[in-house]
C-alpha positions in Angstrom: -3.7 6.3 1.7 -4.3 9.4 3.2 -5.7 12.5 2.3 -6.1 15.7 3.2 -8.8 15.6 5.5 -7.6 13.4 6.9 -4.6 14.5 8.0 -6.3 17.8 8.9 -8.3 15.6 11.4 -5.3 14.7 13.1 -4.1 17.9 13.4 -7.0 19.3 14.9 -6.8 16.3 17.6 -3.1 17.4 18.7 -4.1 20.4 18.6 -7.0 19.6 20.7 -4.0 18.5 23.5 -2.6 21.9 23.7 -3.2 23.9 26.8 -6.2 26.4 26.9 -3.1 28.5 27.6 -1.6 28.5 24.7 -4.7 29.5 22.6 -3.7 32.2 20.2 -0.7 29.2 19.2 -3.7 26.8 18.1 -3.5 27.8 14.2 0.0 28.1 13.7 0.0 24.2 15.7 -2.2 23.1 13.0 -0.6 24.7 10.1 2.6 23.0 12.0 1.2 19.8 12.3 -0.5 19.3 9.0 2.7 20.4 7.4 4.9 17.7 9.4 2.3 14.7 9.0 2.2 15.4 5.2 6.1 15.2 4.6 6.3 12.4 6.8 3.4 10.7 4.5 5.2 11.9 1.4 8.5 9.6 2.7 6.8 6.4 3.3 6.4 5.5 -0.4 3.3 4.3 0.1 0.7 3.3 -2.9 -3.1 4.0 -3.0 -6.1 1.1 -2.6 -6.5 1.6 -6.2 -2.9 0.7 -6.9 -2.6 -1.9 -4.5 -5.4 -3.4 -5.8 -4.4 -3.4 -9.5 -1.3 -5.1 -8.5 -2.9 -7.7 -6.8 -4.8 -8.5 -10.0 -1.9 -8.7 -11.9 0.2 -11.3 -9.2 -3.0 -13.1 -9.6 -2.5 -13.4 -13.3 0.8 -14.1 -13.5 0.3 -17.0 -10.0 -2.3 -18.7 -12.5 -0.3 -18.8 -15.6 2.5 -19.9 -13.2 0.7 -22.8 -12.1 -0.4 -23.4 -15.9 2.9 -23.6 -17.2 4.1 -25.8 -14.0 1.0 -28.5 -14.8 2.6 -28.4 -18.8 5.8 -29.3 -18.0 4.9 -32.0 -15.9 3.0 -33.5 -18.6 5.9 -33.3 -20.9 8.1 -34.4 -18.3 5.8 -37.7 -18.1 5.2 -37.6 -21.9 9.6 -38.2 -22.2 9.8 -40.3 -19.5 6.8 -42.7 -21.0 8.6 -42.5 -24.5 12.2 -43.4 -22.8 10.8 -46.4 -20.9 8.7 -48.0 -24.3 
């Protein structure tokens, strides 16, 4: 996710795109800008590498014991059958 620097760094390169003109507006641009690219971050819902991660491991988990309990029934589902045809 982003953080703070970083979204400083993208509001020093639109400010960057100003007109020389409009010098004396650079800061309040920036203060503008940083403001806007933080709320808009704040909606996207989005979840840090850390977070991502840890969920990851956990869908790993649960995919193996998954896969576990699908080889077990099959067994058992071959164990029935092999007892119903005897």
């Amino acid at each position: 996710m982003m953080d703070r620097q970083d979204i400083d760094q993208i509001a020093l390169r639109l400010v960057s795109l100003v007109p020389p003109g409009v010098a004396q507006a650079h800061q309040d641009l920036r203060a503008n800008f940083q403001d806007v690219l933080a709320q808009g971050l704040r909606r996207l819902d989005l979840v840090t590498r850390e977070e991502f991660e840890v969920q990851s491991q956990v869908l790993a988990r649960t995919r193996a014991k998954v896969d576990e309990l699908e080889r077990r029934v099959a067994e058992l589902e071959a164990a029935v059958a092999a007892r119903a045809g005897s």
